[in-house]
C-alpha positions as CSV (number, residue, x, y, z in Angstrom):
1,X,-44.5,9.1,6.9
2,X,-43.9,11.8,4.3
3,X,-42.3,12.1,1.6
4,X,-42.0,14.5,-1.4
5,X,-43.9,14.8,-4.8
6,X,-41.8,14.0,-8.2
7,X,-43.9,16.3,-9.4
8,X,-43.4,19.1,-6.7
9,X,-40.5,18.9,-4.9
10,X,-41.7,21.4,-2.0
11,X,-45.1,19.0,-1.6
12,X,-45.3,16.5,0.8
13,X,-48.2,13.9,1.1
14,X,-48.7,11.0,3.4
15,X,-47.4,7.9,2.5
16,X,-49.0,4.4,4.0
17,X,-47.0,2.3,5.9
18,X,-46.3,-1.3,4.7
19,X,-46.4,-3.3,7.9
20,X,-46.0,-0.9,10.3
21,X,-42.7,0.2,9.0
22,X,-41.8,3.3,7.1
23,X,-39.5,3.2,3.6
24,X,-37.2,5.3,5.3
25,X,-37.0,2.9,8.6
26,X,-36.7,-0.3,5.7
27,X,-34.0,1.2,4.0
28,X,-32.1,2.0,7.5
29,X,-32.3,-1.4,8.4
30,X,-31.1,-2.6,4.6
31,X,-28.3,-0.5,5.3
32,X,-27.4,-1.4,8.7
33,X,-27.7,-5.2,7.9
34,X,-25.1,-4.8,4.8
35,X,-22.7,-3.0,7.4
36,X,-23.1,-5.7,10.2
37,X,-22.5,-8.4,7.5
38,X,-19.4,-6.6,5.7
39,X,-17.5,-4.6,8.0
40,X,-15.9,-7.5,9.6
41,X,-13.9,-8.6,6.8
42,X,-12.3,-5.6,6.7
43,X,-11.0,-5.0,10.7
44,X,-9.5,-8.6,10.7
45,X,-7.4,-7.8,7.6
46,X,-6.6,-4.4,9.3
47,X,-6.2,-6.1,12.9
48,X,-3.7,-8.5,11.5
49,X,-1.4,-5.9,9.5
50,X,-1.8,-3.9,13.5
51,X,-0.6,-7.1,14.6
52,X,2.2,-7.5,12.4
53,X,3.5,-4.2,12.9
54,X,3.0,-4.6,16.4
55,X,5.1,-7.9,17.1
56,X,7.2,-5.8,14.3
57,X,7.6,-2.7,16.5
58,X,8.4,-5.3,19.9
59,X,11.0,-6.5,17.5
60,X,9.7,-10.3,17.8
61,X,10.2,-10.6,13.8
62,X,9.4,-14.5,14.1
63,X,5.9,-13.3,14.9
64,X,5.7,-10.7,12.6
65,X,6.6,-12.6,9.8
66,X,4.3,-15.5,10.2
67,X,1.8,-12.5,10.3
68,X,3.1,-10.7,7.0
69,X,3.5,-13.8,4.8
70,X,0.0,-14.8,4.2
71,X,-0.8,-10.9,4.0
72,X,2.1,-10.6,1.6
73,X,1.1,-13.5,-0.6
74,X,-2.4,-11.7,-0.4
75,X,-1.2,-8.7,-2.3
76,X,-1.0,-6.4,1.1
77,X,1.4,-4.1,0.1
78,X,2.5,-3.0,3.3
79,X,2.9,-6.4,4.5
80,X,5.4,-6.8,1.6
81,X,7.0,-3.7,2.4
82,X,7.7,-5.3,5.8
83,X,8.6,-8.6,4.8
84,X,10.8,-7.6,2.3
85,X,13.0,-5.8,5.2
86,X,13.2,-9.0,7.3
87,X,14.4,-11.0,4.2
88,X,16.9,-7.6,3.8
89,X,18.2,-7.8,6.9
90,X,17.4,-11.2,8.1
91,X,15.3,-10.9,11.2
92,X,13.2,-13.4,11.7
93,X,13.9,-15.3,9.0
94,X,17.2,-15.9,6.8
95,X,18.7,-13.3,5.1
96,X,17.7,-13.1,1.3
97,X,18.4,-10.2,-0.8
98,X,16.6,-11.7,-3.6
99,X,13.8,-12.9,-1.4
100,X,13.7,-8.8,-0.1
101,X,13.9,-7.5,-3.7
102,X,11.0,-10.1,-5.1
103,X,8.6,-8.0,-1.8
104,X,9.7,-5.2,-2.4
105,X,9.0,-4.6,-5.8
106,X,5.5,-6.7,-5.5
107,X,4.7,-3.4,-3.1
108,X,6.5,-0.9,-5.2
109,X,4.6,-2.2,-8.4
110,X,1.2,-1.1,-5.9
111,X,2.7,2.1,-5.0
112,X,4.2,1.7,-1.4
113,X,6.7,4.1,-1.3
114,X,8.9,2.9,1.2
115,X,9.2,-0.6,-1.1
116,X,10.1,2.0,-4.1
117,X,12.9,3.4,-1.6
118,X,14.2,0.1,-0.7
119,X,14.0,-1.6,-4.1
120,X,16.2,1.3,-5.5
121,X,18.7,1.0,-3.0
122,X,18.9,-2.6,-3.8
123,X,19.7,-1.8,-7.4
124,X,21.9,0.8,-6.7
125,X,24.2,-1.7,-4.6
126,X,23.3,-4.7,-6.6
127,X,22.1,-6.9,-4.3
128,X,19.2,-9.2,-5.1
129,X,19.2,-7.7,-8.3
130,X,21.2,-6.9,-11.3
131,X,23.2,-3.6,-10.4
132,X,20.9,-0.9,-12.6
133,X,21.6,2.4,-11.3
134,X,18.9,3.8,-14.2
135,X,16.3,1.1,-12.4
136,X,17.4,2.5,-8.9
137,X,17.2,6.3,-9.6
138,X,13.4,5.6,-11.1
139,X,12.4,3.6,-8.2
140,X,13.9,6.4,-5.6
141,X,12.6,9.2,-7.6
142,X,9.1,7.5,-7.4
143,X,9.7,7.0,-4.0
144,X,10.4,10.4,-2.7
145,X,7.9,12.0,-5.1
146,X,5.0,10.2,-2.9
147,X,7.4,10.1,0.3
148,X,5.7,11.5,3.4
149,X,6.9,15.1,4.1
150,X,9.4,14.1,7.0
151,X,11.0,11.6,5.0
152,X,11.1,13.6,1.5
153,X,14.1,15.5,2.3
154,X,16.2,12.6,3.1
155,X,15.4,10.1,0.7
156,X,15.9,13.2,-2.1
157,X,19.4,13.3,-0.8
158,X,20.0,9.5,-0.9
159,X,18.4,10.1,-4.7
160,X,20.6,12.8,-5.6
161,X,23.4,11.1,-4.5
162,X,22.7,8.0,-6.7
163,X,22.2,10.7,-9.6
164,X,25.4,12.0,-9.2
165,X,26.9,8.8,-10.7
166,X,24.9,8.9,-13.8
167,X,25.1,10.4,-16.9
168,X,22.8,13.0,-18.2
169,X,21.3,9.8,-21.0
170,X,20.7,7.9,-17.6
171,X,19.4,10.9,-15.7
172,X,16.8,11.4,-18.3
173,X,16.6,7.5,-18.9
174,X,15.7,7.2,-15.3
175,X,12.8,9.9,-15.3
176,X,11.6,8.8,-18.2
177,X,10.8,5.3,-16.8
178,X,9.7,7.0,-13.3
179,X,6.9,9.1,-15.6
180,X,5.8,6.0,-17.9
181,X,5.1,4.0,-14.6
182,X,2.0,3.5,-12.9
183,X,0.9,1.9,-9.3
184,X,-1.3,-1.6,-10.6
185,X,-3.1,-3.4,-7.8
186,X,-2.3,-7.6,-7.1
187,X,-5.1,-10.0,-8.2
């Protein structure tokens, strides 16, 4: 094997082999052993979100849920995101508005934007939570700031319609708090 000079970095020189194996070979094998090892703890915890959203998707929310809950107490923010709609709407297990809010803002506080979206319709209606229409235009600001692009258009309409019951204190209030916040990740 070869390898280059620290000295000149266009020299090469031969390098003996340590047990018939080459460092380049050794560290190959050091790296495929550490992805063996860890790249199965990260699939399941993908597979079982794909599950969830799957049964979700079939519309068996019983499944889904008992799929999302131990994701959701995990800190899986999209697994909040989806169990805070069942609670919201009550598939698949009893409808809970302050059950749905508690999720939603777990995956809000992380950054999910569709929990930001939900969470500030429930303060805008009230529902789960103490009616704070400043609290509901930050959380849909946030969310339609990091909306994807075929959802930014309507949930800026569903903000700007919130905004049109505010004052200009609140307005400014509200985009305030949307600028002082920050996405912080579940321990």
């Amino acid at each position: 094997m070869q390898t280059l000079d620290s000295q000149d970095p266009g020299y090469c020189r031969e390098v003996p082999r340590a047990s018939g194996f080459s460092r380049r070979a050794g560290w190959c094998t050091v790296i495929l052993v550490m992805l063996v090892t860890l790249t199965p703890a990260i699939p399941a915890h993908a597979q079982s979100l794909r599950q969830g959203v799957s049964a979700f998707q079939r519309q068996d929310y019983v499944t889904a849920s008992r799929i999302f809950i131990p994701l959701a107490e995990r800190g899986n923010a999209p697994a909040q995101s989806y169990l805070g709609f069942l609670f919201e709407t009550g598939r698949g297990m009893p409808q809970n508005y302050t059950e749905a809010a508690m999720w939603y803002r777990r995956a809000a506080e992380q950054g999910d934007s569709r929990a930001q979206y939900s969470l500030g319709l429930l303060y805008d209606r009230g529902q789960g939570v103490p009616q704070d229409i400043v609290e509901a235009s930050k959380w849909l600001n946030l969310s339609t700031a990091a909306a994807p692009r075929p959802a930014r258009e309507a949930r800026a309409r569903i903000r700007d319609a919130v905004t049109t019951k505010m004052t200009r204190g609140e307005i400014a209030q509200a985009r305030l708090r949307a600028l002082e916040w920050a996405p912080s990740r579940e321990h």
